[in-house]
N, C-alpha and C positions, 0 to 999 in steps of 0.2 A: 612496779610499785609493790610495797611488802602489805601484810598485814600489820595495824599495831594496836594497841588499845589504853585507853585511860581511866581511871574511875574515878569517880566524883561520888560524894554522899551526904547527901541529903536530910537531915533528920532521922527516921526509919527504912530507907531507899537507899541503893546502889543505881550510881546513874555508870553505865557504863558507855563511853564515846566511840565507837568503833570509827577507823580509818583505812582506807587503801583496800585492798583486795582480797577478798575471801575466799580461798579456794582448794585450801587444801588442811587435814586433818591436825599435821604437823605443826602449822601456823598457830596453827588454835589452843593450843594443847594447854600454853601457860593460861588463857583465859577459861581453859574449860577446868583446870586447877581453882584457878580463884575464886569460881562459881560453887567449888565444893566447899573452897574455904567458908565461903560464905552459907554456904547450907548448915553446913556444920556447929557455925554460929548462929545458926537461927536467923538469917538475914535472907530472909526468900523474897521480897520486895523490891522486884530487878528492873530497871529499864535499860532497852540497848537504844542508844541514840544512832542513828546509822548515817548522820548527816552529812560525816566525812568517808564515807562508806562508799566506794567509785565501782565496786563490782563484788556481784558472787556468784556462784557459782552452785551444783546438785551439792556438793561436796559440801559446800561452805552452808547452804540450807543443812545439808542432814546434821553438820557440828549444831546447827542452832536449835535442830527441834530434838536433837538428845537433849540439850542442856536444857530446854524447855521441859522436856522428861524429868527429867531430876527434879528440876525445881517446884511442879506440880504436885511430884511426890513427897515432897518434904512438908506439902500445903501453901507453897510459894505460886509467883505468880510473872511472869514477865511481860511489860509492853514494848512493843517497839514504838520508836517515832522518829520524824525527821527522812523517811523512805524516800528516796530518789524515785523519780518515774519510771527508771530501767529496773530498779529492783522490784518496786508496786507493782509492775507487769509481770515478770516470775513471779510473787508471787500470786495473783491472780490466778495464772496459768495452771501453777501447780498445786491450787485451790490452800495456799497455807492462809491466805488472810485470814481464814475461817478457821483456821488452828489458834494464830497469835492475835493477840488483841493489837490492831495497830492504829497510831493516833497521827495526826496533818505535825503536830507542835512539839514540846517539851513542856510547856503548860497543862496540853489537855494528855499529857503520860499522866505528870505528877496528879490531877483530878481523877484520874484513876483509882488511888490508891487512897481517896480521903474517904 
C-alpha cells in the first residue's frame, strides 16, 4: 500500500486526510511541499486526520515532527485525529503524544482551533 493524501479546508484550517502507509521520506515530500505552501501563506492551522492512515513507521513520524517543526515556527499549530490503536501505541511509546496535540474525532480537532 502507497502513501497518499488529500486536503480538505475548512474556514481557516487545512484538514489534511492521510492514507496507506507512511514510511519513507520520499513519499512525503509532495505533502511536506504543501505544508510550506501553506506556511508561506499564512495557513499554519493544520490538521492530519490519520483515519485512513494503515501504518507508519520512525521514518514517517520524523517526516511529521519536522513538519510540526515548521509549522510551530511559523506560529502554526497541528492536531492530529482519527489515530488508529497501532499508531496511538507508537506513539505513546516514543512519548510524541506529548509532542502533538492529539484528539479521539475530527470534531474535537476542529474545537481545538476555536
Amino acid at each position: 500500500m502507497t502513501f497518499s493524501y488529500q486536503v480538505e479546508q475548512q474556514s481557516n484550517l487545512e484538514i489534511i486526510h492521510l492514507a496507506g502507509e507512511l514510511i519513507d521520506k520520499m513519499q512525503a515530500s509532495e505533502l511536506s511541499t504543501k505544508v510550506d505552501e501553506y506556511i508561506s501563506e499564512n495557513k499554519t492551522k493544520i490538521i492530519f486526520d490519520l483515519k485512513e492512515l494503515k501504518y507508519i513507521n520512525s521514518s514517517g513520524l520524523n517526516i511529521m515532527i519536522n513538519i510540526l517543526s515548521r509549522v510551530r515556527k511559523a506560529g502554526g499549530e497541528i492536531v492530529i485525529t482519527n489515530v488508529s490503536r497501532r499508531v496511538n501505541e507508537l506513539l505513546i511509546i516514543t512519548k510524541l503524544n506529548t509532542v502533538f496535540t492529539v484528539t479521539e474525532s475530527l470534531e474535537l480537532a476542529l474545537s481545538k482551533f476555536k
